[in-house]
N, C-alpha and C positions, 0 to 999 in steps of 0.2 A: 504494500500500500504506500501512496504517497506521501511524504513528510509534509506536503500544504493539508491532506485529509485525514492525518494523524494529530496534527496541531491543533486544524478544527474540531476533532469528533469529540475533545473532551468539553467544548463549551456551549457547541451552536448547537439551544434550542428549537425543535422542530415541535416546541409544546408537548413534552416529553423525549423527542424523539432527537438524536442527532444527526442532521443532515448529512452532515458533510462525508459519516461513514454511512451513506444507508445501504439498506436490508439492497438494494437491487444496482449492486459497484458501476457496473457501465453507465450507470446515471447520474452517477456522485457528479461530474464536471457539470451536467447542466443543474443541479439542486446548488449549487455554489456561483452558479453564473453573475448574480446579484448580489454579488456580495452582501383655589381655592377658596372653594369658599370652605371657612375656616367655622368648626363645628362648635355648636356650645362645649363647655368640662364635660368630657366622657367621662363613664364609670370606669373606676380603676381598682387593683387590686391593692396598694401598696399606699404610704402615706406620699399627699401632694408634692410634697417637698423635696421627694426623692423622686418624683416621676418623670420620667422626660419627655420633655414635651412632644405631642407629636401631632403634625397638624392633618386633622379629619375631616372632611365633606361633609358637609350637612345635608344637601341635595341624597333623592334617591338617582343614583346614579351606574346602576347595576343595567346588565345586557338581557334582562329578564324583566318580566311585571312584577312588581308587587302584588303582594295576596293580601286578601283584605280577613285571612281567618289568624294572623298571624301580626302580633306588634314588633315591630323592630324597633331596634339602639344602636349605637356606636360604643364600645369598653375599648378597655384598652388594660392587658398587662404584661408582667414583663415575666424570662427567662431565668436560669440563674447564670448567663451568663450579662445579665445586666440590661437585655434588650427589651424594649419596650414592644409591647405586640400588638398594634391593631385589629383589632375583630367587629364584625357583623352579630349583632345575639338577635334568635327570630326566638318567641316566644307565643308557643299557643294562647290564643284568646280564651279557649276552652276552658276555665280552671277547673272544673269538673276531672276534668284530665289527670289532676293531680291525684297522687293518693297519700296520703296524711299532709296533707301543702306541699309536696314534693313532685316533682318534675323528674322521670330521667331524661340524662343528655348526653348529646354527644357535639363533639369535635372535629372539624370538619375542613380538609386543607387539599389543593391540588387545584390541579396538577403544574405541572412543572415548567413553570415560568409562566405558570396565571396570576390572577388577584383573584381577590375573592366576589368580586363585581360579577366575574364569569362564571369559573362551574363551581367552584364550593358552597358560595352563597346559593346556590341554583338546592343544588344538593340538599343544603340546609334549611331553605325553606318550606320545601319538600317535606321533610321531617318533620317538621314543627310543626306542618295543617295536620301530621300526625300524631301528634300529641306528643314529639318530644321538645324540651328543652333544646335548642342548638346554637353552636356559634363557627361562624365560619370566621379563619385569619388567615391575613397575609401571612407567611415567613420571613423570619427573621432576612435583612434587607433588602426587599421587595415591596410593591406596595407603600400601606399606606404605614408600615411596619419599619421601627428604626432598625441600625446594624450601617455601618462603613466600613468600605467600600458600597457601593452598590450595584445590585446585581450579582451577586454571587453567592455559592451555595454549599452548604459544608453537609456530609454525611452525620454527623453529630451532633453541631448545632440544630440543622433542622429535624433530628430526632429528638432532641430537647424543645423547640417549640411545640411538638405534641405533647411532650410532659408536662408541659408548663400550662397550655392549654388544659390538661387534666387539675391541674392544681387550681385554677381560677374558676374551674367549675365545682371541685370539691368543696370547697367554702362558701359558696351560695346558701342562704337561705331556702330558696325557693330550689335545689338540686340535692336528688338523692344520692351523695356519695356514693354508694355502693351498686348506683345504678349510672355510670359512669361507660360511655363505649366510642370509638374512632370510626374516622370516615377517611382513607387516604385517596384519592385520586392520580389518576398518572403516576408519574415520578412521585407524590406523595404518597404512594401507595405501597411503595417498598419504605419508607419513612416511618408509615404507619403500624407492617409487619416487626421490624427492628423495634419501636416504640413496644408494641407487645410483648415482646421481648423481651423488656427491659422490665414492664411495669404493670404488677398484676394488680393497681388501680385499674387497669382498663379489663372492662369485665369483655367485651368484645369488638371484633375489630374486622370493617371489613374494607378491604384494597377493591378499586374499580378500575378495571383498564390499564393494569400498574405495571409501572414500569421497574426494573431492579437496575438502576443509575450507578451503581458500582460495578454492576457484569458489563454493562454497555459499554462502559466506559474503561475498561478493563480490558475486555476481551472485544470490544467491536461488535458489530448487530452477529444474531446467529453464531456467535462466538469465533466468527473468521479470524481472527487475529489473536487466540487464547494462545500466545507465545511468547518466551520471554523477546525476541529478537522484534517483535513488534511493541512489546511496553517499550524495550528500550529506547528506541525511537520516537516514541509520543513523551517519554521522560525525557531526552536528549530536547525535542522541542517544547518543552515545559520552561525547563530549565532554562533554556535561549529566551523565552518570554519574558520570563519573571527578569531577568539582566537587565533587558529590554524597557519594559515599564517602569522597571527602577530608576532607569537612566532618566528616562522619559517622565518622572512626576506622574503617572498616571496608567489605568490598566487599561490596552489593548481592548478593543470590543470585536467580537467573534463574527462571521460572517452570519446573517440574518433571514428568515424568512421570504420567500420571492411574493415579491407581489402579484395580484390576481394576475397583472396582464404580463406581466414576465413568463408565467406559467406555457408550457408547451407539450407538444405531442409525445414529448419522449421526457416530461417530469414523470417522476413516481408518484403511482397515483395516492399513498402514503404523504406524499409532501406536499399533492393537491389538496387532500384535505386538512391537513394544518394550515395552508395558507386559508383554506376557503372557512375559517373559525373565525383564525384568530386576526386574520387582514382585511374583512369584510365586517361590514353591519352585524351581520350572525354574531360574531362575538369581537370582534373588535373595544381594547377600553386602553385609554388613552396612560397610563398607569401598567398595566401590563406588558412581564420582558420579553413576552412572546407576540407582541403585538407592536414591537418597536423596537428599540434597539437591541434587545438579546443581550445573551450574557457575557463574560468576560473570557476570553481564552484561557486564563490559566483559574478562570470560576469557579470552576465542580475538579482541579487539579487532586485534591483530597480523596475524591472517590475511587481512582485508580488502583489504589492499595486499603481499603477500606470496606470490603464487604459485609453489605447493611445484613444481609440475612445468615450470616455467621451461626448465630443460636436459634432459630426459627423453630428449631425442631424441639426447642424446649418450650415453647408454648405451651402454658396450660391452657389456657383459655380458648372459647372459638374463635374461629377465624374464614370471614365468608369470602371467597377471591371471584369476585365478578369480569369476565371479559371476552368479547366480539370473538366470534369464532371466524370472522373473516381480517380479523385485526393483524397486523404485519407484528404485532407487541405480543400476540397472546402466547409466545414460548415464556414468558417472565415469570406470569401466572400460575402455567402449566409446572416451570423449574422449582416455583416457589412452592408448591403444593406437595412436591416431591420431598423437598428439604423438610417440611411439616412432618409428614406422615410417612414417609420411606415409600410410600409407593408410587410409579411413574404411570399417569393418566395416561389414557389412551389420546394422542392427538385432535384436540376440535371436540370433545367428550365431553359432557358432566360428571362428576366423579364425587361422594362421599367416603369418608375416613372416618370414622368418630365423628368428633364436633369440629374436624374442618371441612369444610367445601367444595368444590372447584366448581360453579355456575358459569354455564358458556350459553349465551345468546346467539342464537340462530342468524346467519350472515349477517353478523354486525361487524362495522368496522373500528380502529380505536375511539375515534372521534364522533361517532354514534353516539357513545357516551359522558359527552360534555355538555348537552343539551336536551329538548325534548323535543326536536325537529323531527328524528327516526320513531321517536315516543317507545323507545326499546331499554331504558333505563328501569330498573326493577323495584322502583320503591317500595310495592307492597312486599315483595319479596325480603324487603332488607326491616322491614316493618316488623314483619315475623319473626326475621332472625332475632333481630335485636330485642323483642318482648320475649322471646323465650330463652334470651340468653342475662338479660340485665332483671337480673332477679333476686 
């Protein structure tokens, strides 16, 4: 592979996905051809004085309608690595819903190099005409979300902003601890897996469409390049980067998204539908790194030697892995289901374990799943899981 789409594959966002290596190599040259209004005091978790500031839209300004069975907010908390976290909370109108004033909920992030304007908030609100508690949040520096630089994405920070997420919900009044459960999407869906992992507050957890950002990024799409003589080369160009921007006061931004009309007969059609999300009306938000400048070349550098789903197979808890049986991602799914439970899904299959998963959607593609244009997103399904799992 080439050292220009060895440099690129560990940054450029294709909305999970990285262009510059993709799944269909003779097309890599043409997928590369193209290279406030200020909110009232959000609720926060931490005392004022130590919060940092961070300035939130007051406008509804999401790629979706508001629902009118559901109130929303703006909160805001932080990490423990210091970082202040912008969040969406949709809160059923129903209080009926609750049982002893308690609300369960969930957390709710993805994909990878979205806002929450796009699908998490989508996702969440979702939930919430269901009767849970939810909150969807930027990541840690993205969005509406502090953290410097910006644009860039660490395997462990942004598994700590699901934690932290979890700890801002445990202390609600109105939320039942122990009815506590995740939402990753895309690339936050390997995020999500590792998050469980870590922290059996989360009673359940399900990945959508998700992508595993440390294989990818490691081994290249389809694991073509699981060699050392190819890290070494995207490490050799890492390194040249990092010089680079040192020299330079500033980090490198990664070759970007093609616009609708850039798009041609010989784009992958994987890359046509990330453009056609997140470059269009559909979901286009002006905030979003998938929807404008992308992320940094040496951004997601971390991930390379970092594999999120290391302990997956110590999960106690459930674990529901939703994804498009026509999706060019769904080996992530499939890999991550194997690491779970030791056994390897039949390709394109549904598969139960115990209390994990594998739900595959009938020719769905990844991006099916970001929205409810296909209307192939499974909410009643995740409805179920999670009442019979947050108990």
């Amino acid at each position: 592979m080439k050292l220009a789409c060895l440099n690129a594959a560990l940054a450029v966002l294709a909305a999970g996905s990285l262009i510059a290596c993709c799944p269909e190599k003779e097309k890599c040259a043409d997928s590369q051809a193209a290279a406030k209004t200020a909110a009232p005091a959000a609720e926060t978790t931490k005392p004022e004085k130590e919060m940092q500031k961070l300035t939130l839209t007051a406008e509804w300004d999401k790629v979706f309608p508001q629902s009118d069975k559901v109130e929303h907010s703006k909160i805001t908390f932080h990490n423990r690595y210091g970082i202040e976290l912008a969040a969406d909370l949709y809160m059923p109108k129903d209080k009926s819903l609750q049982v002893n004033g308690k609300f369960p909920a969930l957390a709710v992030s993805g994909p990878f190099g979205a806002v929450k304007e796009q699908v998490s908030g989508l996702y969440a609100q979702h939930m919430a005409e269901r009767g849970f508690l939810t909150i969807a949040f930027d990541p840690s520096f993205t969005g509406e979300s502090g953290g410097e630089p910006r644009r860039i994405a660490s395997p462990d920070i942004n598994t700590e902003d699901f934690l932290a997420a979890v700890d801002a919900l445990s202390v609600r009044d109105d939320v039942d601890a122990e009815r506590i459960g995740i939402i990753g999407i895309c690339g936050w869906g390997g995020m999500a897996v590792n998050a469980a992992a870590l922290d059996p507050r989360i009673k359940a957890t399900v990945a959508s469409t998700m992508y595993d950002m440390t294989r990818v990024s490691s081994n290249g799409y389809n694991d073509a390049n699981d060699n050392k003589a190819a890290r070494d080369q995207m490490r050799i160009a890492m390194a040249r980067q990092r010089t680079e921007d040192y020299k330079n006061g500033d980090y490198q931004s990664a070759p970007v998204l093609l616009d609708p009309d850039q798009l041609t007969d010989e784009t992958p059609q994987f890359a046509k539908d990330y453009t056609n999300f997140y470059k269009t009306p559909r979901g286009y938000h002006k905030r979003s790194v998938g929807s404008n400048e992308g992320w940094r070349i040496t951004g997601t550098q971390s991930f390379i030697n970092q594999p999120l789903l290391a302990y997956a197979n110590e999960i106690s808890n459930p674990v529901l892995l939703i994804h498009g049986e026509k999706a060019h991602s769904r080996y992530f799914s499939e890999g991550a289901f194997e690491k779970m439970t030791g056994v390897k899904p039949e390709p394109g299959k549904s598969t139960v374990v115990g209390n994990k998963e594998l739900l595959i959607i009938p020719g769905a593609v990844h991006t099916d799943l970001y929205d409810d244009r296909a209307g192939v997103i499974p909410y009643d399904k995740m409805v179920d899981f999670f009442k019979a799992n947050l108990k």
